[in-house]
Legacy VTK file of the C-alpha trace (Angstrom):
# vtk DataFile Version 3.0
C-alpha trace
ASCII
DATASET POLYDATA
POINTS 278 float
137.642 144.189 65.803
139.938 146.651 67.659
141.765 145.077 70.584
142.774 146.680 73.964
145.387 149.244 74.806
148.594 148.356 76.147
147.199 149.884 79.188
144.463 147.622 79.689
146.589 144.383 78.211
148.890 145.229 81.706
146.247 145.492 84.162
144.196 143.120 83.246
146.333 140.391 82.030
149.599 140.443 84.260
149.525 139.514 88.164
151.294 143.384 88.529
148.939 145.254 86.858
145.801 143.402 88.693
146.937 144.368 91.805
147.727 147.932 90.641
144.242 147.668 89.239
142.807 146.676 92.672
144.656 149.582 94.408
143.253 152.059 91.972
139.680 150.362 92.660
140.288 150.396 96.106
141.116 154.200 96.734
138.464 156.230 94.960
140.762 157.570 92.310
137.941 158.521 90.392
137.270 161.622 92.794
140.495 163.761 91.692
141.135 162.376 88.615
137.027 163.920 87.964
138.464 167.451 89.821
140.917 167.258 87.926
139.746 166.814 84.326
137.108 169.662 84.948
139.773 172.037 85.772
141.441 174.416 84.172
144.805 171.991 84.395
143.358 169.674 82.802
143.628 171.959 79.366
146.946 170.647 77.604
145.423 167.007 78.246
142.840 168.334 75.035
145.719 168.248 72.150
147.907 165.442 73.121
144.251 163.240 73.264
143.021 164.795 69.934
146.812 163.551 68.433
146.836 160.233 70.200
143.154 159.004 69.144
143.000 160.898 65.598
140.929 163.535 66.262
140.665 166.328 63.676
140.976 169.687 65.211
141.955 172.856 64.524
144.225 175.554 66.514
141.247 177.349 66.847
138.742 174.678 68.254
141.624 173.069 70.660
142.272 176.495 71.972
137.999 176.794 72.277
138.237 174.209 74.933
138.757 175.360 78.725
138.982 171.657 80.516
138.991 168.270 79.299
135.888 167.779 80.231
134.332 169.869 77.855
136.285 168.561 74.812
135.017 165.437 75.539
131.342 165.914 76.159
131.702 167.755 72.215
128.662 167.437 69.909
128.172 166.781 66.621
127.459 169.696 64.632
124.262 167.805 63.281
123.393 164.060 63.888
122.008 162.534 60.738
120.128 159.039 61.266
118.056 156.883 59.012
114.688 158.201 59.642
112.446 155.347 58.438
110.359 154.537 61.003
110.829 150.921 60.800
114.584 150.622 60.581
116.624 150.256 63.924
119.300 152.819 64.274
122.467 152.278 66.769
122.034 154.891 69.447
126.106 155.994 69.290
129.292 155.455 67.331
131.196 152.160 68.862
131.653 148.693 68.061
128.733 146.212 67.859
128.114 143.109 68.593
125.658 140.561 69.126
124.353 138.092 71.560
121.216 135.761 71.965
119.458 135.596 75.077
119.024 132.393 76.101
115.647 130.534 77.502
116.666 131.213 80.976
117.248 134.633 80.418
121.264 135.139 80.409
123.850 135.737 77.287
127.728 134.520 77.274
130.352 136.953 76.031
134.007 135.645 76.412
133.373 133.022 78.772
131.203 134.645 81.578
127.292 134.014 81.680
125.606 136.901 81.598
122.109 136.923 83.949
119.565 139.424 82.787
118.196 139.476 86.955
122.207 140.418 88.038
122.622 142.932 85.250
119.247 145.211 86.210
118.486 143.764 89.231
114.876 143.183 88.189
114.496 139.375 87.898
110.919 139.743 86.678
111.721 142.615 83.976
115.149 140.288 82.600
112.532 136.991 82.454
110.680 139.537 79.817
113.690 139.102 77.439
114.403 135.419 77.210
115.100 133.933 73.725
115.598 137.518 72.763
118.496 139.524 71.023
121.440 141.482 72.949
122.667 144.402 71.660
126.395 145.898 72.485
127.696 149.305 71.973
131.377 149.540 73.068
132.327 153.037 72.374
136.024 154.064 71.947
138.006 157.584 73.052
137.483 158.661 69.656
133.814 158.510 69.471
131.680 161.198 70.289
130.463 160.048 73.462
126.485 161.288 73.092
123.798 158.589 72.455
120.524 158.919 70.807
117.117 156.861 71.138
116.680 154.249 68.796
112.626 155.064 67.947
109.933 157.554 69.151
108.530 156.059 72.100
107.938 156.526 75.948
110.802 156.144 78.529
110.124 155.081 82.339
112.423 156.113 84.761
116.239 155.790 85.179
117.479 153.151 87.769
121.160 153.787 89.116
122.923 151.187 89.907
126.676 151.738 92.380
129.334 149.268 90.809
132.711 149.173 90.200
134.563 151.232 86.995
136.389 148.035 85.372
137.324 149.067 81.489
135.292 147.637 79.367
137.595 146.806 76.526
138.223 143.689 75.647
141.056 142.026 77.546
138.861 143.736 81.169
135.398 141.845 79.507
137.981 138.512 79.014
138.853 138.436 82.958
135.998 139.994 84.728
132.286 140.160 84.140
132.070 144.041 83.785
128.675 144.335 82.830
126.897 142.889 86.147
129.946 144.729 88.408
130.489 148.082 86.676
128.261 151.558 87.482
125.311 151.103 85.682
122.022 153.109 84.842
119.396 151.245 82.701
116.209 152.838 81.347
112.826 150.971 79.989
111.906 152.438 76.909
107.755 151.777 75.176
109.163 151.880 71.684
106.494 152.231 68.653
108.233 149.433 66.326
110.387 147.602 68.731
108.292 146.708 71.784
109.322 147.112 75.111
113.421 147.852 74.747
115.650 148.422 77.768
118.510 150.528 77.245
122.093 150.391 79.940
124.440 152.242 80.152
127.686 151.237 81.649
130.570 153.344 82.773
134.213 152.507 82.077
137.318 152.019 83.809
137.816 155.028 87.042
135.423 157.477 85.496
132.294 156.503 84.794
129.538 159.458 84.621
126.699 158.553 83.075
124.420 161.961 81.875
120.630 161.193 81.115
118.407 164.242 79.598
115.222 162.922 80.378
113.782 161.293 83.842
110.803 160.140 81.404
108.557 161.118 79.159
107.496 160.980 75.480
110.762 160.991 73.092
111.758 161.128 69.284
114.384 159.037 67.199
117.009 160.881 66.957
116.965 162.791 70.004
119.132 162.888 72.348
119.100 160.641 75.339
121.994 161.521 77.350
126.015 161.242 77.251
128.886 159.436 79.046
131.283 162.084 80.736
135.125 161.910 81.026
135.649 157.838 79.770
134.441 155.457 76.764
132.247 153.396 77.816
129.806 150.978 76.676
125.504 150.588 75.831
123.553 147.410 75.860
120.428 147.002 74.261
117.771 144.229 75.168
114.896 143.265 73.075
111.715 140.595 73.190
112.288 137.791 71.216
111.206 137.997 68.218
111.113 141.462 68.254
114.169 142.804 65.301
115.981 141.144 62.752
119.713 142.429 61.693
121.093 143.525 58.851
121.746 140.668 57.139
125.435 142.132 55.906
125.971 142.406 59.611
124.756 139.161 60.879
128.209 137.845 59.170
130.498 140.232 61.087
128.695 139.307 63.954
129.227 135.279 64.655
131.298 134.441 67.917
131.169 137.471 69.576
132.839 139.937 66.630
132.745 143.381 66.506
131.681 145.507 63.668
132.311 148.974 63.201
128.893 151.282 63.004
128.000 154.861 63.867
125.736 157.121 65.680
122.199 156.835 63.845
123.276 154.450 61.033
120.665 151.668 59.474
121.601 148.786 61.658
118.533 146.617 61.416
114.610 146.362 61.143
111.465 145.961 63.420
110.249 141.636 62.832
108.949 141.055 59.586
110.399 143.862 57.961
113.317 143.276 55.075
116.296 144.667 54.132
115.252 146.867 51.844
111.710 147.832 53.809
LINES 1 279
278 0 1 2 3 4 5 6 7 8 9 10 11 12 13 14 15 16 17 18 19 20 21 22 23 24 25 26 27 28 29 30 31 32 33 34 35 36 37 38 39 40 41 42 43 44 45 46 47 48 49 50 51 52 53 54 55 56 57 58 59 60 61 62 63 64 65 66 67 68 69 70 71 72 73 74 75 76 77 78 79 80 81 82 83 84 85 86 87 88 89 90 91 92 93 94 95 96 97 98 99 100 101 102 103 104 105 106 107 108 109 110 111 112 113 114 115 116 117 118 119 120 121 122 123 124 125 126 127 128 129 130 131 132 133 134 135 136 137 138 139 140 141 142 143 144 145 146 147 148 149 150 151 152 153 154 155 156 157 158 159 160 161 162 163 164 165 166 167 168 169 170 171 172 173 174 175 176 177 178 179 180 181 182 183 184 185 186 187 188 189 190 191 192 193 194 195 196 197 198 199 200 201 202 203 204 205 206 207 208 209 210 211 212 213 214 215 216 217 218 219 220 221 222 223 224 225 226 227 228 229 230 231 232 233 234 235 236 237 238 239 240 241 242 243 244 245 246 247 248 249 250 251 252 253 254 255 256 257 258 259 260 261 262 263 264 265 266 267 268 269 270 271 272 273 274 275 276 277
């Protein structure tokens, strides 16, 4: 597991940087730090990032680049996933991890209780998912920052939900409960061998824009569902109990809240009654 920045560490864990961290909250900073990064200025920002996270690029593509912004929204020259219908690919690169929902429909990461009715807002859709599996996606400034869906299927709408932009690394997730206060858009999704999944997406500390490509409609593992713009951010995945089973390589990795490493499209687990090597 990969640990927070220095950064982070200071706002989030000394009595100075919290209230810096409130003032930043406070004053929309998001607003010209966005102008900004979609501007022109914003166009040395694209090597020193590249150096500082270890990402691979030439003169050529660096120089290819007009803003930040459009570094960062990048693509993948081809996405290859594990196409078998009944194996349960993770939608992005980023860090797993894994968390039962409990009978009355919440899950605990890092001492906060999670409630399935605060973190949609849909107490009747979150009572759907007790004593069923939580899946989380915290992707990193390296990552490409496009996600895919998980299975062919239907998708309802997109709900928005205004919140806060709290990091969601993990010394922010350690002192705040980022996933019921943060910016928020979460999607139902009719999937063929999962059931009834719902998909959030959760934008990150000042900048959190949160792209969807579809406002419904059928869709196709592997596609494309949307992006995060301008900031990491993180993807939670609910499903019915009973529903998926893990890897079982993972399911070690995974114990007391541990991260593992996986990316965009990889074999991650399998629709119930399924095996490891179905």
């Amino acid at each position: 597991m990969k640990g927070s920045s220095p950064a982070v560490n200071f706002l989030y864990g000394t009595r100075l940087g919290r209230a810096v961290l409130s003032l930043i909250l406070r004053s929309r900073a998001d607003q010209p730090i966005v102008r900004f990064l979609r501007s022109q200025w914003s166009r040395p920002l694209v090597g020193w990032y590249a150096k500082r996270h270890g990402i691979p690029l030439t003169r050529e593509q660096r120089r290819g680049y007009r803003t930040f912004r459009d570094f960062f929204v990048r693509e993948r020259e081809e996405l290859d996933f594990d196409p078998a219908p009944h194996h349960l690919i993770s939608p992005c690169d980023g860090w797993l991890s894994y968390y039962p929902i409990h009978p009355d429909s919440s899950f605990s990461i890092k001492g906060f209780s999670y409630r399935l009715e605060d973190l949609l807002q849909d107490a009747e859709l979150g009572a759907r998912y007790h004593g069923g599996d939580c899946l989380i996606l915290r992707l990193e400034a390296s990552d490409y920052h496009h996600y895919c869906y998980i299975d062919d299927g239907f998708q309802g709408k997109n709900h928005f939900i205004p919140g806060a932009l709290h990091s969601v690394q993990p010394s922010a997730c350690a002192a705040f409960p980022v996933y019921t206060l943060n910016r928020r858009m979460w999607t139902l999704l009719a999937t063929e061998h999962f059931g009834p999944v719902v998909q959030t997406e959760v934008g990150a500390l000042v900048v959190g824009g949160i792209v969807a490509q579809k406002k419904g409609g059928r869709f196709r593992k592997g596609e494309e569902m949307g992006r995060f713009e301008l900031s990491g951010s993180t993807i939670v995945l609910l499903f019915e109990r009973g529903r998926i089973q893990l890897l079982p390589r993972l399911i070690p990795c995974l114990t007391d809240g541990s991260e593992v490493r996986v990316s965009q499209g990889a074999w991650i687990g399998s629709s119930a009654g399924r095996t490891a090597h179905d």
